[in-house]
KOLMAR-874763 format. One record per residue: residue in three letters; z, y, x of N, C-alpha, C in turn. Coordinates in steps of 0.05 Angstrom, whole numbers, plus 5000, padded with zeros to 4 digits. Each point is the difference from the previous one (the first is absolute). Example, Ala and Ser with C-alpha at 12.3 -4.5 7.8 and 13.67 -1.06 7.14 Angstrom:
! residues 2
ALA515648865264500050244982500050245018 SER498650214993500150245016501450224985 
END
This chain:
! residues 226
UNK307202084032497850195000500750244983 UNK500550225018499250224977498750084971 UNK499950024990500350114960498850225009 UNK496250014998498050235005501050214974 UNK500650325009501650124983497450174979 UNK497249985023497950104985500050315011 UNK499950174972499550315001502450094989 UNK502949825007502550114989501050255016 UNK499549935034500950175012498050215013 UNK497650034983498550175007500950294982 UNK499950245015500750304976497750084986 UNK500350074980498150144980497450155020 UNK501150235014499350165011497149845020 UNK501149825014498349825019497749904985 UNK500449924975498249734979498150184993 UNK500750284993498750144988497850205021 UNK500849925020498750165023497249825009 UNK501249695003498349815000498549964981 UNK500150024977498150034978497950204990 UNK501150285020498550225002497149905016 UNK501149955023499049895028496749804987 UNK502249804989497949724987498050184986 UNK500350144980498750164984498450175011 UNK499050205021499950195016497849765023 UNK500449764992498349785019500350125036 UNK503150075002500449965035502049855006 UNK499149874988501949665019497949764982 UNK500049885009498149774991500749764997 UNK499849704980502249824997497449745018 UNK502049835010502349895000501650245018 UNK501750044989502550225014500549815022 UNK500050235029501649885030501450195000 UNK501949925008502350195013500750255026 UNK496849945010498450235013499450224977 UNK498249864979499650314982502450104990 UNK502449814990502550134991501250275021 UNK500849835023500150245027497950184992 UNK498050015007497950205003501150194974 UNK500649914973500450194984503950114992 UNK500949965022502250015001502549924982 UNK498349694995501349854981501549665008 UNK499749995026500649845015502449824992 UNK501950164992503049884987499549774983 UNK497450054983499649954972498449595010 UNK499349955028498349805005502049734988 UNK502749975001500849704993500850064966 UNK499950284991500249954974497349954981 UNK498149985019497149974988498549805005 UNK502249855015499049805015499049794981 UNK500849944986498149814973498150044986 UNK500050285000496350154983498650125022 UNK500549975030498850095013496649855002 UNK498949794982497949825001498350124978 UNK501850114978498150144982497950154996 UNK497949994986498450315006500850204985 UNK498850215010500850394992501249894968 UNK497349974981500850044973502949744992 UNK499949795019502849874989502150095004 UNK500850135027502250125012499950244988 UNK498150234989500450314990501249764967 UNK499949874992500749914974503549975005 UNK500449785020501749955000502550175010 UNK498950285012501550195007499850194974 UNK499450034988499850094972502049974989 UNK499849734995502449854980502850125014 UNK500149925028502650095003501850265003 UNK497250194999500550275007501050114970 UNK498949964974500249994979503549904985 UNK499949765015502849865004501850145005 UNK500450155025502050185011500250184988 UNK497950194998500350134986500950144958 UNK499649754991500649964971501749824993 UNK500649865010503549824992501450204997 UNK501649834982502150234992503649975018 UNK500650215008502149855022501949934977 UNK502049755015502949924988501750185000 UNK501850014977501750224999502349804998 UNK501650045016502649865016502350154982 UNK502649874989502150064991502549775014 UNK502150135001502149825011501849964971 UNK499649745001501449954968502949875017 UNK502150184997502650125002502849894986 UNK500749795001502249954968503350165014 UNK499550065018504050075012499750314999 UNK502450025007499450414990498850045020 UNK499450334982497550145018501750195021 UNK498150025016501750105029499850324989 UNK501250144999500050354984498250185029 UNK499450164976498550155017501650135018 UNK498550095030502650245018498350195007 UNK497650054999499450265008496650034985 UNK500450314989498050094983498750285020 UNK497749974999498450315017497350064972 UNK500550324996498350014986498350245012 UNK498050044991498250315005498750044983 UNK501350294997499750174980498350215002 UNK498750204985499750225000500950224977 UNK499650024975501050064982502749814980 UNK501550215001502749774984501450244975 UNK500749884985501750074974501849794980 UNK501150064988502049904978501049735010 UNK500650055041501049845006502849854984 UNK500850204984503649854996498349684979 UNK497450034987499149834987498549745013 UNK498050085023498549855019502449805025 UNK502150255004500949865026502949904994 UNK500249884970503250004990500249615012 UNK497449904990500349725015500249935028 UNK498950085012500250085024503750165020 UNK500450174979502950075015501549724987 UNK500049914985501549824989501149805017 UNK497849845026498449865006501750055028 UNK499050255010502050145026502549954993 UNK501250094974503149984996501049715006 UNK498549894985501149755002500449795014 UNK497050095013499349715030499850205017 UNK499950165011500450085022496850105013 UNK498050004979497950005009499350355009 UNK498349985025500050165012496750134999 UNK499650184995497850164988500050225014 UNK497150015005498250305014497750054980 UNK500350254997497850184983497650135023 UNK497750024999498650165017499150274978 UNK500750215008497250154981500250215013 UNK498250184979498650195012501750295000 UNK501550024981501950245010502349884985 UNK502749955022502450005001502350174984 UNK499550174997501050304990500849874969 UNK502650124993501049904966499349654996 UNK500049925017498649644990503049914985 UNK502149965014502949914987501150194977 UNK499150254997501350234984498849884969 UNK497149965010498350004972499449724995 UNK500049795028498749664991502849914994 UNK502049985014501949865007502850064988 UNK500450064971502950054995502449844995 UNK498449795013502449705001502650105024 UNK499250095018502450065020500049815026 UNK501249925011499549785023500249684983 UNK498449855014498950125033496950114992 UNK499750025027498350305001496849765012 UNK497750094990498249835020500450185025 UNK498149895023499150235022497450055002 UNK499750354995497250055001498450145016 UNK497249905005499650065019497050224989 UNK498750235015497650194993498950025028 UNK496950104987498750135026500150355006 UNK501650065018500850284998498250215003 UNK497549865001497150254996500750044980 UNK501349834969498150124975502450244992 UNK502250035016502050204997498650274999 UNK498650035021498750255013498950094971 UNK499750314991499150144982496749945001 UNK497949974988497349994996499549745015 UNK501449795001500149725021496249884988 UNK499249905008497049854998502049774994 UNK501749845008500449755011502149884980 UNK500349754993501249914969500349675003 UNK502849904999500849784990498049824980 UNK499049904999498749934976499449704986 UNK501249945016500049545001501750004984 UNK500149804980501749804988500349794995 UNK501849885013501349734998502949915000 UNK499749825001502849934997499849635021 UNK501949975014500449795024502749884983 UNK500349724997502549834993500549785019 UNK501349995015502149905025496749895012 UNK498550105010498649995017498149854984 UNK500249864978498049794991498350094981 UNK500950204975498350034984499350345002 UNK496750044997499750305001498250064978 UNK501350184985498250144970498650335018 UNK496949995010498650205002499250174983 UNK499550154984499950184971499050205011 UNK498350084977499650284995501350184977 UNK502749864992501350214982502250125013 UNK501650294997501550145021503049824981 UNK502550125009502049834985500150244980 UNK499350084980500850214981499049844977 UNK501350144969499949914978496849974990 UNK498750205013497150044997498349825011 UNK500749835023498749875018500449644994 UNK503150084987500949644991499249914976 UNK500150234977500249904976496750134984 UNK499250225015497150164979497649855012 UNK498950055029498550075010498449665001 UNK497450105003498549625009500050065038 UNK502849845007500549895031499149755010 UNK499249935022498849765011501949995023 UNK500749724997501149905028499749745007 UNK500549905020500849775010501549775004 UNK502349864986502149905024498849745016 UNK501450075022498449755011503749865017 UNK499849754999502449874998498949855026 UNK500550155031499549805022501450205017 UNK501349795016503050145025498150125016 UNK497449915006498350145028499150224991 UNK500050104975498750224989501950224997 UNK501849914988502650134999500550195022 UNK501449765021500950085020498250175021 UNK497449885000498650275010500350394986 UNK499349954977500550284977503250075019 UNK502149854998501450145008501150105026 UNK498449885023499250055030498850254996 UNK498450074981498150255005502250224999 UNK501649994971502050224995501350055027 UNK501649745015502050125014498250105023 UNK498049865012498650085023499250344991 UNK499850074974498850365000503550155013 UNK502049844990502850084998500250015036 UNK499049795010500149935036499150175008 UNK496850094990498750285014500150254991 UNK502850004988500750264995498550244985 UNK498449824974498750084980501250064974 UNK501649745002501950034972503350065006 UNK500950134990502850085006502150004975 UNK502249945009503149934979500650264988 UNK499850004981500650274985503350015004 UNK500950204992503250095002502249864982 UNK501849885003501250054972501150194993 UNK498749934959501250274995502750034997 UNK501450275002502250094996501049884984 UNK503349894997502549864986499350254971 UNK500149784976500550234985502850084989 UNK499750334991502950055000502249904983 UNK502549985000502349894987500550174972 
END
């Protein structure tokens, strides 16, 4: 015999609609599976199938409890406890809008490229001097990418996201720019949130602006002289 799962596989959205309903007195108990249909809740008839005998005030109770449930548990926060080496990072995407005293902010980071091979894209908002003034480490070089409206003289239009993407899994959202002012003075709020589906979406968005030919590869700059 089946293991009755209850209101496990019922969605928030549905419980709460039906409790509107119960409340609002247009559906009437014992619940039939005609009024569920009728209120376009039909799905919901074998997960209710055990309080369907109840009246209004037992079932608005008992949908209470669980609506309350869903909504205020606190979720599990999952870690992979790890003992063999860690797999190194290979690819970093950040977005930028304001940047300075890169040789200080981005010295861990080139370190990182030098060494493992890790492969890094910058997004920001104007390209122009970024390696002259962020970057006096030398190669390797990230690749960077701008939106070529904000080139145009009196531009409306401006880079302005920041984050940073780590091999698709972990993403820090912020509101501080990468400059000395933004890392070390200012009161910044961010996010990280440590999930591959989150990640890897954030970084679908970048390349898809890059696909529709919104965001473009800046030049490299000129060899410097001997």
């Amino acid at each position: 015999m089946m293991e009755a799962r209850g209101l496990t596989d019922a969605a928030l959205p549905d419980l709460e609609a039906l409790l509107q309903n119960l409340e609002r007195e247009r559906v009437r108990c014992p619940l039939t599976e005609t009024a569920l249909v009728a209120l376009g809740l039909g799905h919901l008839h074998d997960s209710l199938f055990e309080l369907a005998k109840l009246d209004a005030s037992a079932l608005a109770a008992v949908l209470r409890i669980a609506i309350a449930e869903r909504r205020f548990r606190p979720v599990p926060r999952i870690d992979l406890v790890w003992t063999g080496p860690e797999a190194p990072v290979s690819t970093v995407l950040i977005g930028g809008y304001r940047f300075d005293h890169g040789g200080e902010l981005f010295a861990p980071l080139h370190e990182v490229m030098k060494e493992r091979g890790v492969d890094t894209t910058i997004f920001l908002d104007d390209a122009f001097g970024f390696i002259e003034k962020n970057w006096p480490f030398g190669e390797p070089l990230p690749t960077l990418y701008c939106d070529p409206r904000t080139a145009d003289a009196g531009s409306r239009f401006s880079l302005h996201a920041k984050c940073i993407v780590v091999d698709e899994r972990k993403a820090l959202v912020t509101s501080a720019n990468f400059t000395d002012r933004g890392q070390t003075r200012n009161l910044e709020m961010g996010v990280l949130v440590e999930d591959a589906a989150f990640a890897s979406r954030l970084v679908q968005q970048w390349r898809g602006l890059i696909e529709a030919g919104l965001l473009v590869r800046a030049p490299a700059p000129p060899p410097s002289p001997c």
